[in-house]
C-alpha positions as CSV (number, residue, x, y, z in Angstrom):
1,X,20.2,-17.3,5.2
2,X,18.8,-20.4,6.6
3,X,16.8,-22.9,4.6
4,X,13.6,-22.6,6.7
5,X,13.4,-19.0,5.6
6,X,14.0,-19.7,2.3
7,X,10.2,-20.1,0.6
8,X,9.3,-16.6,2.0
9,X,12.0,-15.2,0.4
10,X,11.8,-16.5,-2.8
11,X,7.8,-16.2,-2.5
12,X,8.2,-12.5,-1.7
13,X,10.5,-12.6,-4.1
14,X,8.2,-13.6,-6.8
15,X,5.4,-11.2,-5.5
16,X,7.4,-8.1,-5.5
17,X,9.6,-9.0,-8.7
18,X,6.7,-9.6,-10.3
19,X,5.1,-6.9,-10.0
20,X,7.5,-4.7,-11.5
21,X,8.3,-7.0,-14.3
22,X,4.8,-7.5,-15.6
23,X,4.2,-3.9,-15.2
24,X,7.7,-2.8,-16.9
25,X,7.5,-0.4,-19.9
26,X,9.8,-3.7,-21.9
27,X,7.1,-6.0,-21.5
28,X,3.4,-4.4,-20.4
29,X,2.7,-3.0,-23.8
30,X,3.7,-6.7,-25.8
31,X,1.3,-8.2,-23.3
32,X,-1.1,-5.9,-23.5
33,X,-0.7,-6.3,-27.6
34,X,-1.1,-9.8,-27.4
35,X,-3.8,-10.0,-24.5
36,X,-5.7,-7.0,-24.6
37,X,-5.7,-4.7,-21.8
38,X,-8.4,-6.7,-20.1
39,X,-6.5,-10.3,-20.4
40,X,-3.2,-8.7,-19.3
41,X,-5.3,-7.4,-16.0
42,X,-6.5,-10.6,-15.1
43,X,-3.4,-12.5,-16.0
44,X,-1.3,-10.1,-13.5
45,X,-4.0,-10.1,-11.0
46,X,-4.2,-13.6,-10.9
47,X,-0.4,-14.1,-11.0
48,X,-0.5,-11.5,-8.1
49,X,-2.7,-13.0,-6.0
50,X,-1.3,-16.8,-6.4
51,X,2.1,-15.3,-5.4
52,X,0.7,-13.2,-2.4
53,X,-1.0,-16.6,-1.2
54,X,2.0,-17.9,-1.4
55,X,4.1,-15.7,0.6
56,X,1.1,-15.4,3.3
57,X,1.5,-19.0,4.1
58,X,5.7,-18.9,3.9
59,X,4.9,-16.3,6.6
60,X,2.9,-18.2,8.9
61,X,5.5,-21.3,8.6
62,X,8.8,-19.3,8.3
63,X,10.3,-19.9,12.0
64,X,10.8,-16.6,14.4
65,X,14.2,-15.0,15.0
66,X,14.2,-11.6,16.5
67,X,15.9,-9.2,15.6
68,X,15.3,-6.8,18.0
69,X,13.2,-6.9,21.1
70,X,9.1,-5.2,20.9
71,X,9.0,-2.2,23.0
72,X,5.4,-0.3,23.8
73,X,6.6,2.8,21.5
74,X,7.2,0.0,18.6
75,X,3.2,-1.2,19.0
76,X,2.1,2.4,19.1
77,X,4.3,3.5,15.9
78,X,1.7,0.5,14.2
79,X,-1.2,1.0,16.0
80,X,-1.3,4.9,14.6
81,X,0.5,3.7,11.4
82,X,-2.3,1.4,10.7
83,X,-4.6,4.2,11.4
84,X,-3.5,6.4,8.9
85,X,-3.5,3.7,6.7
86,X,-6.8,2.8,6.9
87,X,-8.0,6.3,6.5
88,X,-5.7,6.2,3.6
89,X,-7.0,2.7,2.1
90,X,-10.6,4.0,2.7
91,X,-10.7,6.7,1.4
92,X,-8.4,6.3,-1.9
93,X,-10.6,3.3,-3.0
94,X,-13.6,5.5,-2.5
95,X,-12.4,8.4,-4.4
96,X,-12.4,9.0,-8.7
97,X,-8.3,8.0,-8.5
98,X,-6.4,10.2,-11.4
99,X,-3.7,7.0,-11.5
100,X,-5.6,4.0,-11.8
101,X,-6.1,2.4,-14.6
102,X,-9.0,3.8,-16.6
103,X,-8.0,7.6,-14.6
104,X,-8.0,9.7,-17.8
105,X,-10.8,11.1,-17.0
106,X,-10.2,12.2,-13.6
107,X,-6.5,13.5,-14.9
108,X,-8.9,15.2,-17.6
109,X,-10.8,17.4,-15.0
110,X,-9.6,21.4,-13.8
111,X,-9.1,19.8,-10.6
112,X,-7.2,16.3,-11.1
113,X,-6.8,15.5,-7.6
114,X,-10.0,15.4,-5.7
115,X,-10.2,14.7,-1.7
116,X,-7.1,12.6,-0.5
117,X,-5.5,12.5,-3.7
118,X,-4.4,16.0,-2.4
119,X,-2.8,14.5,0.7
120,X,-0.8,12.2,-1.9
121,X,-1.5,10.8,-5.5
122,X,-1.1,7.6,-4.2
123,X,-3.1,7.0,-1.0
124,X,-3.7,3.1,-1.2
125,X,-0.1,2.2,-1.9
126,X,0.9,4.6,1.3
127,X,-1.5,3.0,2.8
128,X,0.3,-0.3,2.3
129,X,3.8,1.4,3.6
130,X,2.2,2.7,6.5
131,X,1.3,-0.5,7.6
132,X,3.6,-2.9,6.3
133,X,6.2,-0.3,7.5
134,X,4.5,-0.6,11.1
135,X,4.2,-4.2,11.6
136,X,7.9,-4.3,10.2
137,X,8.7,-2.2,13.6
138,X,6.3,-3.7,16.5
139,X,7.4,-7.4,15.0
140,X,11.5,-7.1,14.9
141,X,11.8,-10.6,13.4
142,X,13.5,-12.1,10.5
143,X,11.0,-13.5,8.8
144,X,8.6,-10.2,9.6
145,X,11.7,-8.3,7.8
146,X,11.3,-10.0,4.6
147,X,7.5,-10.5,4.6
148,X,7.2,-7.3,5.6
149,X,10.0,-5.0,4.4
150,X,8.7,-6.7,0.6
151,X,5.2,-5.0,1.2
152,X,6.8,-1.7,2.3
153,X,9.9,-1.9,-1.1
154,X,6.7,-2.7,-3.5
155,X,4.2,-0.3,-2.2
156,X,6.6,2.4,-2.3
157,X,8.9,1.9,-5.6
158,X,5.3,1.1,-7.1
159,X,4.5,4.2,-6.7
160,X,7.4,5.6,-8.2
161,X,7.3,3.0,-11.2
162,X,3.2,4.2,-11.7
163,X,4.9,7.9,-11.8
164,X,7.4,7.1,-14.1
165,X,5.1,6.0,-16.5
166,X,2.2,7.7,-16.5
167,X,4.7,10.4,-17.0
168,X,6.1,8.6,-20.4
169,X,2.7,7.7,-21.5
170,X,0.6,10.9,-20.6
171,X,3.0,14.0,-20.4
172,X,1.3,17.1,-20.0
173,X,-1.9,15.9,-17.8
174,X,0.8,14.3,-15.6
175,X,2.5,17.3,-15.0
176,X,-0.8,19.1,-14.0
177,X,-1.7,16.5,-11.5
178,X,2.0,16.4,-10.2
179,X,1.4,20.3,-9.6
180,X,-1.7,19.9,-7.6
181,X,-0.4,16.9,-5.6
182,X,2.6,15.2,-4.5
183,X,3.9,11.6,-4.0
184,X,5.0,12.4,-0.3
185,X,1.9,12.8,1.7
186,X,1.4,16.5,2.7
187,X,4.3,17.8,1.1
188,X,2.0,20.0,-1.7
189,X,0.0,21.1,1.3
190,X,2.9,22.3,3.0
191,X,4.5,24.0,0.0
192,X,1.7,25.7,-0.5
193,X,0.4,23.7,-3.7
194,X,-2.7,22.4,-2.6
195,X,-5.5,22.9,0.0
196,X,-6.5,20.2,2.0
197,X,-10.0,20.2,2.7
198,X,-11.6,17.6,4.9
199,X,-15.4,18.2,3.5
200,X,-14.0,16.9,0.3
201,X,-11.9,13.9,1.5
202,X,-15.4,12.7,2.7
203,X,-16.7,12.4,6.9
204,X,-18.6,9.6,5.8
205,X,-15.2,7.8,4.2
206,X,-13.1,9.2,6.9
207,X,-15.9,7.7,9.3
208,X,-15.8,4.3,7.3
209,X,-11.9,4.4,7.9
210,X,-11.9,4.7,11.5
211,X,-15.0,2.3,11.9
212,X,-12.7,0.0,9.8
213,X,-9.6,0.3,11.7
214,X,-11.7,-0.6,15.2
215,X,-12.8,-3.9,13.9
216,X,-9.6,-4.7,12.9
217,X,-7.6,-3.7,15.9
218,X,-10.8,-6.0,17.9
219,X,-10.6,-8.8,15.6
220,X,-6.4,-9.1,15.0
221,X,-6.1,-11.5,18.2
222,X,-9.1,-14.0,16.4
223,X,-7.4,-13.2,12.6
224,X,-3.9,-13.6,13.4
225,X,-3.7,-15.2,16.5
226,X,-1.5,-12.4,18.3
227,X,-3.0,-9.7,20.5
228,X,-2.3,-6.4,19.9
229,X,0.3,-6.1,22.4
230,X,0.2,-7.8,25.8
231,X,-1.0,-4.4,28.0
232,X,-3.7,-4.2,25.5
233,X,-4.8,-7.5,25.0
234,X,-7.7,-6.9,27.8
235,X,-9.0,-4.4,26.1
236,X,-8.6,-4.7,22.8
237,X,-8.1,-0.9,21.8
């Protein structure tokens, strides 16, 4: 690997590994012994962050080698990847979320997966893979690879790794949210495990998403300095 791409690698790296360490079932719980669950939750976030900074502005320096040429079905696959995600993102974050940190009451409730949690218990981090995964496609660079394919490895083996252990640490209630939902979206709906009503995901969430994802597809030439693709770049869809 060159040189030039080697601070968003280790950066990403960093973020990623991070994650998993500090969250790990070897050293969370001494951390959270010696810090209390509130000091272990800032310390992580603000390790988090610094790291993500980090790897944001490797990103913007790291030099472009492509990989493989953009074609119009690559921008699509993130335009309605990003779509989803947003609906995802919107309405996770606005929804009582059975695997979040203080979730035990939701995972307490008859039903333990309300609104999009029935599409998949986690709908922010699939979110995250929907985009990242996206961008990865439309960009077909090296360094968009690594910046990229980091987001899409963490958001996705987080999600496993939040299963594992809520799983260890909360059996039974696990089990009965794992029965009403799934970590794939749709697949409960489709095996017939849960019912996917759109009343309860929320119109005025779903309408926040899609108001969302049109500000962002109108403001990504001004944010990131690349248009959304050259045959849209006129008119901004």
């Amino acid at each position: 690997m060159s040189e030039t791409f080697f601070p968003l690698f280790a950066a990403t790296v960093l973020f990623v590994g991070g994650h998993f360490l500090l969250s790990s079932r070897a050293l969370r719980p001494a951390l959270v012994a010696r810090l209390g669950q509130w000091g272990y939750t800032g310390l992580y976030s603000a390790l988090s962050l610094a790291a993500f900074i980090w790897m944001c502005v490797a990103y913007a320096r790291a030099p472009i080698l492509e990989l493989w040429p953009g074609e119009e079905y690559t921008w699509w696959i993130a335009a309605l990847g990003s779509l989803a995600a947003s609906i995802l993102l919107v309405c996770g974050y606005l929804t009582a979320n059975p695997t979040a940190l203080f979730g035990g009451r939701v995972l307490a409730r008859d039903d333990p997966a309300p609104g999009i949690f029935k599409v998949t218990r986690h709908p922010v981090l699939w979110a995250v893979a929907l985009w990242s995964g996206g961008h990865l496609i439309a960009n077909g660079d090296a360094s968009s690879l690594i910046f990229f394919g980091g987001l899409l490895a963490l958001s996705l083996g987080g999600a496993a790794h939040i299963d594992a252990r809520k799983s260890a640490e909360d059996g039974a209630r696990w089990r009965k949210l794992a029965a009403a939902t799934s970590f794939v979206p749709f697949a409960a709906a489709l095996q017939g495990r849960a019912r996917i009503d759109l009343a309860e995901i929320g119109w005025v969430r779903i309408a926040l998403a899609v108001a969302l994802y049109l500000a962002l597809m109108h403001a990504h030439e001004w944010f990131v300095g690349v248009p959304i693709a050259p045959w849209t770049a006129s008119w901004a869809l």
